[in-house]
Structures are given as structure tokens and as C-alpha cells.
matplotlib code that plots the C-alpha trace (Angstrom):
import matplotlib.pyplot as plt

x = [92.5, 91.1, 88.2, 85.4, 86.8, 85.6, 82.4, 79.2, 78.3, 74.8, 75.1, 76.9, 74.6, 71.4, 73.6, 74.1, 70.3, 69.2, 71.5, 71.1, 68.3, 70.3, 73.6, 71.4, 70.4, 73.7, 74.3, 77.0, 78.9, 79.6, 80.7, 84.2, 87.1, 88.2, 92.1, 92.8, 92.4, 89.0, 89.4, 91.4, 89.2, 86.3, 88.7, 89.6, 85.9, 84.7, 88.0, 86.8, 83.3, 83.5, 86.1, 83.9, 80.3, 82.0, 81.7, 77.7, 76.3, 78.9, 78.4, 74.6, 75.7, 78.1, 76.9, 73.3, 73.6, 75.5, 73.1, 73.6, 72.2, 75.3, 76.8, 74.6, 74.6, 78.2, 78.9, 76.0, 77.6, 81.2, 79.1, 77.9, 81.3, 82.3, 79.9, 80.1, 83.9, 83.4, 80.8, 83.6, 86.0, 83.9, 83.2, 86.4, 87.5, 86.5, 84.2, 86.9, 85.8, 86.2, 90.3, 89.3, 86.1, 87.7, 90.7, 88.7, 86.3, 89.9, 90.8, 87.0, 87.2, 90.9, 89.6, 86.7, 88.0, 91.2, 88.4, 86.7, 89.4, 90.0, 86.0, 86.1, 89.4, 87.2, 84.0, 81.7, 81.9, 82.2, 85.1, 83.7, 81.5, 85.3, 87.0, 84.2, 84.6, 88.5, 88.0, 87.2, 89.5, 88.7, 86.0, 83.1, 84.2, 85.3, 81.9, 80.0, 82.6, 81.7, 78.1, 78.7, 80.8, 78.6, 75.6, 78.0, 78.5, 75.0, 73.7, 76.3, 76.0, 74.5, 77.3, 80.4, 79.7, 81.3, 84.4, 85.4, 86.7, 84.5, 81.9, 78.2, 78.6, 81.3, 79.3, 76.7, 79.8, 80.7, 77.7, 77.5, 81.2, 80.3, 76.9, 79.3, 81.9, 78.6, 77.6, 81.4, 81.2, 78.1, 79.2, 82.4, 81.0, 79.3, 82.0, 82.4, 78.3, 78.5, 81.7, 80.3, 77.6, 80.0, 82.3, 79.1, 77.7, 81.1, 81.9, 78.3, 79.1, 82.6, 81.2, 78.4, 80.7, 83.6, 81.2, 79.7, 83.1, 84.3, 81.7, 82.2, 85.7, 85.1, 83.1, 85.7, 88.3, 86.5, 85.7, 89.4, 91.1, 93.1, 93.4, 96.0, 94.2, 91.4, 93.6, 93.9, 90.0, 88.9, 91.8, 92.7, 91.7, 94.3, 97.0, 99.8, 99.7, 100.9, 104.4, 105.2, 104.7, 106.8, 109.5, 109.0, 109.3, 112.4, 113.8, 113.1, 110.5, 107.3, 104.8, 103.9, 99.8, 98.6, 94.7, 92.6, 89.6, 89.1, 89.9, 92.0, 91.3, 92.8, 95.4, 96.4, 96.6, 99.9, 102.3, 101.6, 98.8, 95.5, 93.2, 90.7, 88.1, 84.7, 85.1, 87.8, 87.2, 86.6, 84.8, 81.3, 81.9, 79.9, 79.0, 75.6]
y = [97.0, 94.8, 92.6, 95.0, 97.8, 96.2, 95.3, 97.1, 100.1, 99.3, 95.5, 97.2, 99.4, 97.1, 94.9, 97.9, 98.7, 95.2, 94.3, 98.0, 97.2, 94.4, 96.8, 99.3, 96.3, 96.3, 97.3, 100.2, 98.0, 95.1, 97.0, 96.5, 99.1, 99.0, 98.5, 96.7, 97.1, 97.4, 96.4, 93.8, 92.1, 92.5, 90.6, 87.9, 86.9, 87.2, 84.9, 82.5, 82.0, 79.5, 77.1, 78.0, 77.0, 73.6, 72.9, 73.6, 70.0, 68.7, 71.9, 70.8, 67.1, 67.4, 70.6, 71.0, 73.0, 75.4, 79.1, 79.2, 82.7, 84.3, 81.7, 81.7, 85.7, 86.3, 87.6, 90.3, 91.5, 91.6, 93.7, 95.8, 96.8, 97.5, 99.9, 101.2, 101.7, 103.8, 105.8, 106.4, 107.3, 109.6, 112.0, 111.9, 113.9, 117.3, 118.4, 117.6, 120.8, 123.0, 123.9, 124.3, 126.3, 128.2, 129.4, 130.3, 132.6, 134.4, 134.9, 136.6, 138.8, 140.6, 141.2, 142.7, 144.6, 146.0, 147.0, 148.3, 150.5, 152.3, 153.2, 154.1, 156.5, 158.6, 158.5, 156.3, 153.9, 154.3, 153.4, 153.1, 149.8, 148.2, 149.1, 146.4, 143.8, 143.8, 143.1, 139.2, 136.3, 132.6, 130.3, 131.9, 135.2, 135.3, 133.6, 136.8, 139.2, 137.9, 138.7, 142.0, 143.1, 141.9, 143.7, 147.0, 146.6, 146.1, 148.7, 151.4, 149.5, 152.5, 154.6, 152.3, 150.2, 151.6, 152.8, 149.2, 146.5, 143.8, 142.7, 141.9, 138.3, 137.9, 139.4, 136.4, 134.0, 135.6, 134.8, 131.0, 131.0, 132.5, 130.3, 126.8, 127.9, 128.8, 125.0, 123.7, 125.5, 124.3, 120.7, 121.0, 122.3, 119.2, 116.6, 116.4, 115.4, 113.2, 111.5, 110.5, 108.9, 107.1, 106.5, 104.4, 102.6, 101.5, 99.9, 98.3, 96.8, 95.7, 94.1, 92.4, 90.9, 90.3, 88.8, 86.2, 85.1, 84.4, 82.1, 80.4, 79.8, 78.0, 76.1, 75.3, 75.0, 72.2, 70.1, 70.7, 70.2, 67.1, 68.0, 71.2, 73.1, 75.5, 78.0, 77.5, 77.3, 80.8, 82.4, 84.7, 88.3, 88.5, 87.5, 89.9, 90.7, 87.6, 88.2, 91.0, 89.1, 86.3, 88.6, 89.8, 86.9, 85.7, 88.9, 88.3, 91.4, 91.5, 91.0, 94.9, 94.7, 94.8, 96.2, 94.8, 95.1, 91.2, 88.8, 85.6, 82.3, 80.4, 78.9, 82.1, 83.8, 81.9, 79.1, 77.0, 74.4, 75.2, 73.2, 71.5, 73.9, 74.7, 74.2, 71.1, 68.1, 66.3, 69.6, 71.2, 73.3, 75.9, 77.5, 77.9]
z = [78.2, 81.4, 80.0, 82.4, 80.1, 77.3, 78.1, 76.7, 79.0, 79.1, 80.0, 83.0, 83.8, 84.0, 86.2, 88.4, 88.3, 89.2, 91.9, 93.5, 95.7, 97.6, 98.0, 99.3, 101.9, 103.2, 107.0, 107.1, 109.4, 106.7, 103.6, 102.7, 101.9, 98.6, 99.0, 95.9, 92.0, 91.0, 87.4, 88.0, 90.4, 87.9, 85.4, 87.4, 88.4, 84.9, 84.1, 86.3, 86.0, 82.7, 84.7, 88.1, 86.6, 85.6, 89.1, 89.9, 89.8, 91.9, 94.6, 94.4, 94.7, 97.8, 99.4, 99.7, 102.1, 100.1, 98.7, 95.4, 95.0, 95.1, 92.7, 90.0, 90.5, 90.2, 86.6, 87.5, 90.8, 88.9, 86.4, 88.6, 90.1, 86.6, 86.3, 89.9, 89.3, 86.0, 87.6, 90.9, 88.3, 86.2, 89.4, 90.7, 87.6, 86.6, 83.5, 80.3, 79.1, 81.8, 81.4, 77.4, 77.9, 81.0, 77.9, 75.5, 77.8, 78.9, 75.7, 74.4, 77.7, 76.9, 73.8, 74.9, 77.4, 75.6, 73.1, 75.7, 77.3, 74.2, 74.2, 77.1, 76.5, 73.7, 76.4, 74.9, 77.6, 81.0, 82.6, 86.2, 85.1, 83.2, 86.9, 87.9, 85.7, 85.9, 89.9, 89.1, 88.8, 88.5, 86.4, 87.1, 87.8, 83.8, 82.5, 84.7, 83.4, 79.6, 80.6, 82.1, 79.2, 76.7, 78.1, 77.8, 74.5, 73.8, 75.5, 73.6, 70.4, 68.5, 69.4, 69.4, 66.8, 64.1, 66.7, 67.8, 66.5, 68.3, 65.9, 66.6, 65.9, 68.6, 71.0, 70.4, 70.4, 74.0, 75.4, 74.2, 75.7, 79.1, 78.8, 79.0, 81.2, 83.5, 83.0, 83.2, 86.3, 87.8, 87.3, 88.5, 91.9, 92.0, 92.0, 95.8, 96.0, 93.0, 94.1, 98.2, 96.3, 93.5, 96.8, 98.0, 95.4, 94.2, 97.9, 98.5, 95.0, 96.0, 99.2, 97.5, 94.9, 96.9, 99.5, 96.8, 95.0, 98.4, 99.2, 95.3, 96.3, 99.4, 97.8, 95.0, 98.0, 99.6, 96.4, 95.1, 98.3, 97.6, 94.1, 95.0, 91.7, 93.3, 92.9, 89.5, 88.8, 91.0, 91.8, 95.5, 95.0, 97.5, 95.3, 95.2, 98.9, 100.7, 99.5, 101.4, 105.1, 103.7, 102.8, 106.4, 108.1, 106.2, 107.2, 110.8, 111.8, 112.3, 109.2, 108.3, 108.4, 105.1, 105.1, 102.8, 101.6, 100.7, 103.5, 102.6, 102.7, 106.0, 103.6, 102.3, 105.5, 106.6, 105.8, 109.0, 109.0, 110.5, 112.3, 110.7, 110.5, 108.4, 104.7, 105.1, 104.7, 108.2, 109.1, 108.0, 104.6, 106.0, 109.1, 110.3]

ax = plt.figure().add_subplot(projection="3d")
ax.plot(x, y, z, "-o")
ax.set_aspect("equal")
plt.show()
């Protein structure tokens, strides 16, 4: 179990809720596929943050420059993913009890209607209306055909009742059986809306967070930089992905693109030195 996994569901939630108004903020343009683990980049922050928040005096100290809004905000965006995640993952799957509701219904409707067909042999049913029924297939077609049918027993129930073997209180149970595989249904049709909007909030919630640890870790980078250990204190999200274009290299073809939704550091990015640039020493930590 990842550490988000464990986390209380409502601690996740009112993250969500409070940092919603700001991923709603965010331009189209800027939000950031999400191409690695979700869960596990939620772990790694949260892993971080203790050794990370060690460092807040001196990033006030040495970079005054430096926002620490996102900083002092990054355990509630990580939470927020969490929860943005669970919510992705929750309508990407179909109702748990629609295959198990979707059985049982089947299983009450050739009952019925084997019942039914011997009524309708002796003439106290009519077989036009069982023709009907027998025309559906599929989820909802079976929940409608447990209505129909049960209306047709009820309405010759003074004449069949002592002729069938279907007994009143089943006909109760087959209507609170067609009346959740109606429900199972109805929510099943509505995965596709409920998983754009889970598709959304979850990569708003990935930018914002990936956005803010980014920032934390060029922070750490530049205070850490002749100590070799930033690394160490807030690791890459990107970690995992570099070894592919080394292998590449070594084989002597060109580095397969690897797409991503969190962008590497300059150090991560290749093995040959780079300039001295913002966030190194000798250069501005931050651009303007």
C-alpha cells in the first residue's frame, strides 16, 4: 500500500476542496499530461516533505526572492492529487454491482417467464404480450422485462395464482431486483460524463502539484549544489525515465523521446555539463 493509499479519505478530500479554486485558475494551455504513476508521485512528495521543510529558514535566508506559497502548500496539493486520483479511478470503473445485479435479474426473468409459458399454454396468459418481453437482450432490456412480466402476473393474479409456481413474494423481490439493475444502469451510463470531469480535476491537480515541487526542488538544488545530496533530500519525479536514453546512447541510436508529464531538471536532462544558468550558483536562482 503506497502511503496516499493510506491516508484518511476525508483529509484528502478537504485538500481537494480547498485547493480547487486555484486548479480551476489554470489556463488550458499549462496543465500537464499525466504520463507517470500517480500514487507514487504522491508518495514520494509526502516522503520528502519532513527532510524538505528542514530547509525553509535557509530558502528564506539565501533566496528572498524565492514564493514560498507553493512550498509551504505542498503536502495539500499532494493531497489533493490523492484524492483527484481515487476520484479518476473510481469513474473509470463500472458500478461493482452491476455484473452481480445484472445475474440475478436474468435468473428471476427465466423463471418468470418459463412460468409464464406454461400459463400461457392453458390460456390464462397471453402469449402475444411473453412474444414481447422475450424480444430484449442486455441490462436494461432485462430490468424492463422484470417490470413487464411482473405487471402480467399481477394483473392475472386472481386467476393464475394458485396455477403457478411463482409466489407473490417473489414477485415483490422482482421488482426490487429490476429496481437496482434500473439504478446499476443509470450509473453505469454515466461513467464517460463522470470520468472527462475526473480526467480534469485529476490533471489540474497534477499540474498544480507537480508545478510546486518543482519549484521546492530548485530551490533544494541550488542550496545543495556543492553538497551532491539534493537528490537525496527531494527526489526527481522523473526518476526511472532517464535510463532508457542512456541505454540509447550507449547503443549508438538516437534517444527514443520519452513524453512526460514532469519536466527534468537541466541535470537530469543529460550527462553533459550545462552552462551556468538560473538556479546555479554564479547565476540568479530564479527567473523573473
Amino acid at each position: 500500500m503506497s502511503e496516499s493509499e493510506g491516508l484518511p479519505r476525508a483529509r484528502l478530500r478537504e485538500a481537494f476542496e480547498r485547493v480547487l479554486p486555484e486548479m480551476r485558475a489554470l489556463p488550458e494551455e499549462t496543465l500537464r499530461k499525466v504520463t507517470v504513476d500517480v500514487p507514487t508521485v504522491v508518495a514520494t512528495i509526502l516522503g520528502a516533505l519532513p527532510k524538505v521543510r528542514v530547509y525553509r529558514a535557509q530558502i528564506v535566508d539565501e533566496l528572498p526572492k524565492y514564493d514560498l506559497g507553493p512550498f509551504d502548500r505542498l503536502e495539500e496539493y499532494a493531497l489533493a492529487l490523492a484524492y483527484a486520483h481515487g476520484a479518476y479511478v473510481a469513474a473509470s470503473q463500472p458500478p461493482r454491482s452491476l455484473e452481480e445485479v445484472g445475474a440475478e435479474a436474468s435468473r428471476v426473468r427465466e423463471i418468470m417467464l418459463a412460468d409464464a409459458e406454461a400459463l400461457a399454454v392453458r390460456g390464462l396468459i397471453d402469449r402475444s404480450r411473453l412474444a414481447e418481453i422475450r424480444l430484449g437482450s442486455g441490462y436494461r432490456d432485462t430490468a424492463f422485462d422484470l417490470v413487464a412480466l411482473v405487471n402480467l402476473y399481477r394483473s392475472r393474479w386472481s386467476h393464475i395464482e394458485s396455477r403457478t409456481g411463482v409466489m407473490l413474494g417473489e414477485l415483490e423481490m422482482a421488482e426490487i431486483v429490476a429496481d437496482r439493475l434500473i439504478i446499476a444502469v443509470g450509473e453505469r451510463d454515466q461513467i464517460p460524463v463522470k470520468r472527462s470531469a475526473a480526467i480534469d480535476d485529476r490533471m489540474r491537480a497534477f499540474t498544480l502539484c507537480v508545478n510546486a515541487y518543482n519549484q521546492v526542488r530548485r530551490a533544494i538544488g541550488y542550496l545543495r549544489f556543492d553538497h551532491n545530496d539534493a537528490d537525496l533530500i527531494a527526489p526527481s519525479l522523473y526518476a526511472g525515465r532517464i535510463r532508457r536514453v542512456e541505454d540509447d546512447e550507449a547503443a549508438g541510436s538516437d534517444p527514443t523521446p520519452i513524453e512526460s508529464g514532469i519536466s527534468p531538471l537541466p541535470s537530469e536532462a543529460t550527462n553533459v555539463p550545462p552552462e551556468v544558468r538560473a538556479g546555479l550558483p554564479g547565476g540568479s536562482p530564479f527567473t523573473e
